[in-house]
Structure formats: C-alpha cells, structure tokens
N, C-alpha and C positions, 0 to 999 in steps of 0.2 A: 131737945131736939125738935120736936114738934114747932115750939118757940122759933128756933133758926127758920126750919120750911117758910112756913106763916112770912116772916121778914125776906125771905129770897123769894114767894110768889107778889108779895106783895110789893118790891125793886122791879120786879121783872114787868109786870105791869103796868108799872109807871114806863119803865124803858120803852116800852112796846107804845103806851099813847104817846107821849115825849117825840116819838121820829114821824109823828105826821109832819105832814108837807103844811109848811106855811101860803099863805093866800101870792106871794109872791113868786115862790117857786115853783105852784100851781100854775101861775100866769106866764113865765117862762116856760114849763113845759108845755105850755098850749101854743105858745109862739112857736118853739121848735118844732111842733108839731103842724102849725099850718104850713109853717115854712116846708118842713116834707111833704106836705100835700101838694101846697104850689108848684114844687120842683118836679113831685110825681103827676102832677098833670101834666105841665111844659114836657115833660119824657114823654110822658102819654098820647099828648099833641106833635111833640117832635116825629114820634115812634108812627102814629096814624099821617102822617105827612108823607114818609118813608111808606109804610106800606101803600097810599094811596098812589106815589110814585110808583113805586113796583106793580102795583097792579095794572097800572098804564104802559108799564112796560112792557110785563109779561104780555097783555092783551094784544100791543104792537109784534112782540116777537109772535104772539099765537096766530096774531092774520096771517103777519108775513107768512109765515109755518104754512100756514090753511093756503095761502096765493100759490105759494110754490109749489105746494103737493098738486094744486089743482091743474095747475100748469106743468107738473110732471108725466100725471093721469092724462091732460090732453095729447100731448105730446106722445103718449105712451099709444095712445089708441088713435093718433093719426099713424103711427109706426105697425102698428096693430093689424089696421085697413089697411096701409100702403103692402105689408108683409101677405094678408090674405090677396090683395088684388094681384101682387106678383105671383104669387101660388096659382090664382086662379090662371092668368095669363101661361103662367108652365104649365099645369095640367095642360093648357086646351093646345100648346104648342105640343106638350106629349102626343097627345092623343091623338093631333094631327102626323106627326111623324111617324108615329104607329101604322099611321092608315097606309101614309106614303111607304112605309114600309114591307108592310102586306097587299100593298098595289106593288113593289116590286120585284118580291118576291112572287107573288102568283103569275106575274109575267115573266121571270126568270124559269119559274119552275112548267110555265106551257112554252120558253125557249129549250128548254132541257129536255122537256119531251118530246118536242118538234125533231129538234136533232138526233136524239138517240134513234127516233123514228126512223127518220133522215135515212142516219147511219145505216140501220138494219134493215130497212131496203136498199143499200145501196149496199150493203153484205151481202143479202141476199140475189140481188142483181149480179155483182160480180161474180157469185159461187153460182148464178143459172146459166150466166154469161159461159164463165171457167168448164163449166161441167157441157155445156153443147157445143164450144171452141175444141174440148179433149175428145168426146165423142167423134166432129168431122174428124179432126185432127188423128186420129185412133182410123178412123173409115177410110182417109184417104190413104193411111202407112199400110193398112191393111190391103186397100187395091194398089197401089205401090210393089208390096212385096208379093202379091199375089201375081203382080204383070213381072215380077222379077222372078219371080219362081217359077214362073209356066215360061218364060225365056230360056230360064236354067233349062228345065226338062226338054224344052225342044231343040236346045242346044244340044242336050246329051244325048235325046233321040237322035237326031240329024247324025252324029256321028256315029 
C-alpha cells in the first residue's frame, strides 16, 4: 500500500507541473490583459469626460440657482421696504386721523356743553320767566277778585 501512495504522490506532482502555462499562452494572457487595460482606461477617459461634463453642468445650474435666489432675495427686500414704507405711510396717516379725530371730538364735546348750557339756561329762564308771569298773573286774579268781591259786598250792603 505504501508502494501505491509513493506512485499517486509521485502522478500527482508531475500533473501539478505538467499544467504550467506555456510561454505562449503566457503571452496571450498578457495581450488580453492589456487589452482590458486599454479598454479600462478609454471607460476611465470616457467616464472623466462625462463627469467633467457634469461638473460644468452642475456649476451652470449652481450659478443659474445662486442668480435666481439672488434676484429673488432682491426682489424680496424691495417688497420688504416697499411693505415697511406703506406701513410707515399708514401709521402716519393713522395717527393723523386720530388727531383729526380728537380735534373733533373735543369740539363736539365743547358743542355739547355749550348747549346743554344753552339749554339749562334757557330752562332755567323760562321756569324764572313761568314763576314771575304766575305770580303777576296770581296778583292781578287776586285784585280782580278782590275788586269783585268788595263789589259783591257793597252790592249786598246797598240792598
């Protein structure tokens, strides 16, 4: 048995040098090998061609991008100031109508006083007026009936 061993290590190692590569199909695999190189550069040149494209790109859309915003922001803050200077302009038209409004009111409210004045002296005039018209008016019924009653009696004396 041992005998057998010895004869199958000693096949198997000849198999094993036996499938070296000949100097030819060494050199074919180097051909197909540079030829994937060549091809993996041309991809590699292709592929950097393309990104360097895109990068021109991107940077075109990135201005555009940056012009637009910038021109949005202007436009945003002329809207801004034009927003503040309208505010400013109400406030000051408020604050004028306010005035104008407390200008007239405070001359409604010394019209209002004026006349309730007015009124209550002219209340009180009609009721001084009323109260010395009822007094004569009272004085004269009194000597009236007084000269009618001393008539009466000297009528009824006389008879």
């Amino acid at each position: 048995m041992k005998l057998k061993i010895l004869i199958v290590l000693n096949l198997i190692s000849v198999f094993v040098f036996s499938q070296e590569k000949t100097e030819q199909q060494l050199s074919n695999e180097i051909m197909k090998l540079k030829r994937t190189i060549q091809i993996q550069k041309e991809e590699i040149n292709t592929l950097s061609k393309r990104n360097a494209e895109i990068e021109i790109k991107l940077n075109e859309i990135s201005n555009n991008i940056d012009q637009k915003l910038i021109r949005n922001l202007e436009l945003q803050a002329q809207n801004e100031r034009a927003i503040n200077i309208t505010l400013d302009e109400f406030s000051q038209k408020f604050k004028e109508q306010n005035q104008t409004v407390e200008g007239v009111k405070s001359t409604l409210d010394k019209q209002l006083f004026y006349q309730i004045l007015y009124y209550s002296v002219g209340v009180m005039l009609f009721l001084v007026i009323l109260f010395i018209t009822t007094k004569i008016g009272i004085k004269r019924a009194l000597k009236k009936q007084e000269q009618n009653w001393n008539s009466f009696n000297e009528h009824i004396l006389r008879q």
